[in-house]
C-alpha positions in Angstrom: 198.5 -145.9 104.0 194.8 -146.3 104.7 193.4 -145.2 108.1 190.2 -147.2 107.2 189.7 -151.0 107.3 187.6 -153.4 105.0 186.2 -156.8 105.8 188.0 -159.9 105.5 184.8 -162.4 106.1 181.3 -161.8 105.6 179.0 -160.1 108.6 177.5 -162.4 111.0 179.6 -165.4 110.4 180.4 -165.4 113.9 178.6 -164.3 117.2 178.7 -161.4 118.9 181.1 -163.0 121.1 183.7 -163.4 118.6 187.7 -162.7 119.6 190.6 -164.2 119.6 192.1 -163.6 116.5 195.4 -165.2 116.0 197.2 -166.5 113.2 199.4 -170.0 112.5 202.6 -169.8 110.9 201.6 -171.2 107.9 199.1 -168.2 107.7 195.3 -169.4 108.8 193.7 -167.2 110.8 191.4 -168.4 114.0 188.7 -166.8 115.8 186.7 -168.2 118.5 182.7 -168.7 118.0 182.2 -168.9 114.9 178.3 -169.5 114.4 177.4 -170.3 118.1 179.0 -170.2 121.0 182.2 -172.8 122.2 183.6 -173.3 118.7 186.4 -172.0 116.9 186.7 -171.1 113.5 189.5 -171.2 110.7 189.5 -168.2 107.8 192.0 -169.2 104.6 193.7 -166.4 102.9 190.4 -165.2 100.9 188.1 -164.8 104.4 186.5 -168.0 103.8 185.4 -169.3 107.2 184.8 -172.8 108.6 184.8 -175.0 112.0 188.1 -175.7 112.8 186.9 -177.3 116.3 184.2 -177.4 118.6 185.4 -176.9 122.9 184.7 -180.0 125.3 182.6 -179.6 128.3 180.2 -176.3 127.7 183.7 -174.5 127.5 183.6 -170.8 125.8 187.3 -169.4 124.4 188.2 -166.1 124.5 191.5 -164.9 123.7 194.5 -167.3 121.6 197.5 -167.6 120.9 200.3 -169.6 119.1 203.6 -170.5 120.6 206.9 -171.1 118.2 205.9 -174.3 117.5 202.8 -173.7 116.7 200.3 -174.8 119.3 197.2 -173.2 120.4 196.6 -171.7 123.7 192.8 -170.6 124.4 191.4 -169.0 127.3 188.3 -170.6 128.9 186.2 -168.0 130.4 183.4 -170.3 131.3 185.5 -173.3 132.9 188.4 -171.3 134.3 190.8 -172.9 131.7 193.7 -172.6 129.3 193.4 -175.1 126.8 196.1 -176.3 124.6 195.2 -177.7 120.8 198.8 -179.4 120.1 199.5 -178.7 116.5 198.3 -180.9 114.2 195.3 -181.5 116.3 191.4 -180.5 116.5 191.5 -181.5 120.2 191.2 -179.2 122.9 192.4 -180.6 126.4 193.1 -178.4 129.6 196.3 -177.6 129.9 195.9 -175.2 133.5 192.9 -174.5 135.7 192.4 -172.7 138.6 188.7 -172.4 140.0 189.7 -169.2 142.0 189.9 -167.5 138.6 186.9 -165.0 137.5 187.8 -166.2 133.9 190.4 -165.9 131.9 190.2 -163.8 129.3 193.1 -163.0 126.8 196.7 -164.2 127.0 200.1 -163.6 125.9 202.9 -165.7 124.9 206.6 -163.8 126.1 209.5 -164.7 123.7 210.5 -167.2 126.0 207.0 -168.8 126.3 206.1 -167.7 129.6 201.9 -167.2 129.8 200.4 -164.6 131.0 196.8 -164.1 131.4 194.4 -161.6 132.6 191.3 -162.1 134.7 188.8 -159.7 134.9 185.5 -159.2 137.8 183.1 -157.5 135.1 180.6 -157.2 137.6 182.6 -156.0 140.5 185.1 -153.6 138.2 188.3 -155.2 139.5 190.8 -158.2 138.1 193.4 -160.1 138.3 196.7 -160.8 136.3 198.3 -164.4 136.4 201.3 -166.2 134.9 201.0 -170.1 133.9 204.1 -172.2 135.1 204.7 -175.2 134.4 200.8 -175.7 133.8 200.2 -173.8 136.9 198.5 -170.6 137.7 200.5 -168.0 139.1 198.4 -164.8 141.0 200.9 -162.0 140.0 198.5 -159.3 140.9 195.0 -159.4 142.1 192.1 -156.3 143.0 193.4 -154.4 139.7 191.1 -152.9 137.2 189.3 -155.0 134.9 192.2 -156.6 133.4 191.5 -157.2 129.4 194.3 -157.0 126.7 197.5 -158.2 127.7 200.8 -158.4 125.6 204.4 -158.7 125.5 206.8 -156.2 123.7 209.1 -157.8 120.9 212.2 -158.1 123.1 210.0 -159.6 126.0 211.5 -157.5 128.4 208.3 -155.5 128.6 204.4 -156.3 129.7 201.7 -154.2 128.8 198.2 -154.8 130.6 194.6 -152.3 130.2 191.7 -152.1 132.4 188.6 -151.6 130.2 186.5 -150.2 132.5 189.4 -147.8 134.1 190.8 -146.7 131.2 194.5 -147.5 131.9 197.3 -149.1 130.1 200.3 -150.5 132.4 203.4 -151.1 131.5 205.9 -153.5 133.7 209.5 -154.6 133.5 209.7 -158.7 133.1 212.6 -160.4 135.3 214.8 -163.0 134.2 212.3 -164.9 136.1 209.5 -163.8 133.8 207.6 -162.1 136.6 206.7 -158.4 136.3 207.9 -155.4 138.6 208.0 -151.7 138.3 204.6 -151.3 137.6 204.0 -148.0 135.3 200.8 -146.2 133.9 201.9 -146.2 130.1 198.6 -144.5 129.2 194.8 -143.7 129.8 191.7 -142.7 128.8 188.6 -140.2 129.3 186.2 -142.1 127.2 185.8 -145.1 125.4 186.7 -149.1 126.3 190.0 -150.7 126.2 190.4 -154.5 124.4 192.7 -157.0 123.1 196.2 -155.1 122.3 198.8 -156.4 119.8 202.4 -155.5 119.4 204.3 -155.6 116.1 208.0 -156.1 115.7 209.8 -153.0 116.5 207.5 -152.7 120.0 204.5 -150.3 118.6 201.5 -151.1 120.5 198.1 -151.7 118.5 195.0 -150.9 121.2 191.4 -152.2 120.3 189.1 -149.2 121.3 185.9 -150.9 122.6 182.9 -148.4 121.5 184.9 -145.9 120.1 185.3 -148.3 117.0 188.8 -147.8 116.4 192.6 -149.0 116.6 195.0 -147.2 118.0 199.1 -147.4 117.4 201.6 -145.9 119.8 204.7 -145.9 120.2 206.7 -148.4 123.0 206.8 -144.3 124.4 203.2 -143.7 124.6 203.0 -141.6 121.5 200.2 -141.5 119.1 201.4 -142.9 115.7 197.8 -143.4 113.6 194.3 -144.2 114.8 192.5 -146.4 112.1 188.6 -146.3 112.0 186.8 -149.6 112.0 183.2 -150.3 110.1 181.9 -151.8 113.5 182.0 -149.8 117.2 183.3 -153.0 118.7 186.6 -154.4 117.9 187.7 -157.2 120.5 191.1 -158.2 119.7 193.6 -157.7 117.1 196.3 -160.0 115.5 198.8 -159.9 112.6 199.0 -162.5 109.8 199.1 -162.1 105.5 201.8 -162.9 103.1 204.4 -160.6 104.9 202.7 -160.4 108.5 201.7 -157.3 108.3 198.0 -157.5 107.9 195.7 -156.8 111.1 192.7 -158.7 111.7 190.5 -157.6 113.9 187.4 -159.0 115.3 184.4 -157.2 115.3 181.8 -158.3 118.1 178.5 -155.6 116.8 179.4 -156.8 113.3 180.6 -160.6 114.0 183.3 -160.7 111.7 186.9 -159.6 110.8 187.8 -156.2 109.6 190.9 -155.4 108.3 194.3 -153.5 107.3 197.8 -153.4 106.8 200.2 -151.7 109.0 203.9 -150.4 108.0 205.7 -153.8 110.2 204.6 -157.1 111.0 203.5 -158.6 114.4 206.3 -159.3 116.8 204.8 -162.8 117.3 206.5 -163.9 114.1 210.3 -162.5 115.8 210.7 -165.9 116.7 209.8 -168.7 114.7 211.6 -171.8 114.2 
């Protein structure tokens, strides 16, 4: 198996602020700015990109995600939003908002649906990490890191959360209640960014290296399973899709487009669809 990606859509397509790539359960692929800012885009199965929708109100998107039934959830940097795109629909309309936010950056959908976003204070180094209930905000933990990628492990029993800046990975156990205790490191850094992180379906987490140009796998124990060397220094996020779910997308922010490559398992999001 490869250790190298390719591209999936052409360079430039998208701005250097593209991210977000997630993938619907019929298999289109979605990544946020393609062209200009505040739009999202929609890549077929041959890495032809087009406007799937263009954000209301000046809002910018960040991270998304699907739930089970396949709606979109975006996070709204600029306007301090999640927005919701029901399935079906082009339309994105807020579905939580808290002004005391720094903006929301990338979520995570738990098994059970729970949200959880992260929040992070580039310019003062620190973050936050919230839940959404019942289209609520929730602070679960504020004056961390810079709180980027943020994920769930397979059995949801598990949330991981980095700090780009800082360097750290943590690791918490998730109560019945969906909120998360027992804060661990699960690993860190000497050099090099942390972004978006992935899991796939046995609980292997994929790690976007910001700068380094990579994507690391380890293990639900920490260990170093393969290390796959991008064309761009800059990968944002990651997300799993393809004919069996187990080929990674990632965007490329220095390149603005989608590398990318297959892995051994698919992405845990697909565990549990209907």
């Amino acid at each position: 198996m490869s250790n190298s990606s390719f591209d999936f859509t052409k360079e430039s397509l998208f701005t250097a602020g593209i991210e977000g790539p997630a993938v619907d359960s019929k298999g289109n692929l979605y990544a946020v700015n393609f062209k200009e800012e505040g739009t999202i885009g929609i890549v077929n199965e041959k890495g032809e990109s087009s406007l799937f929708t263009t954000l209301p109100n000046g809002s910018i998107g960040n991270g998304i995600r699907f739930d089970k039934d396949d709606n979109m959830y975006i996070a709204d940097y600029v306007k301090h939003n999640i927005l919701f795109v029901k399935k079906g629909s082009t339309e994105a309309v807020v579905f939580a908002h808290d002004s005391i936010m720094n903006q929301p950056n990338d979520v995570a959908i738990a098994p059970n649906g729970t949200l959880y976003a992260s929040d992070p204070n580039w310019k003062d180094g620190t973050g936050n990490l919230w839940m959404i209930s019942n289209k609520k905000f929730v602070l679960l933990e504020k004056d961390m890191g810079t709180t980027n990628g943020v994920e769930v492990s397979p059995d949801g029993k598990k949330l991981y959360v980095n700090e780009s800046v800082q360097r750290n990975i943590w690791v918490y156990d998730i109560t019945s209640q969906g909120k998360p205790i027992n804060k661990k490191l699960f690993k860190s850094f000497k050099d090099f960014g942390l972004d978006g992180m992935r899991c796939d379906s046995i609980g292997n987490l994929y790690i976007c290296r910001y700068d380094k140009g990579t994507v690391l796998i380890v293990s639900p124990k920490g260990e170093v399973l393969r290390e796959i060397r991008l064309k761009g220094k800059k990968p944002t996020n990651i997300a799993f899709g393809g004919n069996d779910k187990k080929q990674c997308f990632i965007t490329v922010a220095d390149r603005g487009c989608i590398e990318t490559f297959f892995s051994e398992y698919s992405g845990r999001s697909f565990n549990n669809l209907n």
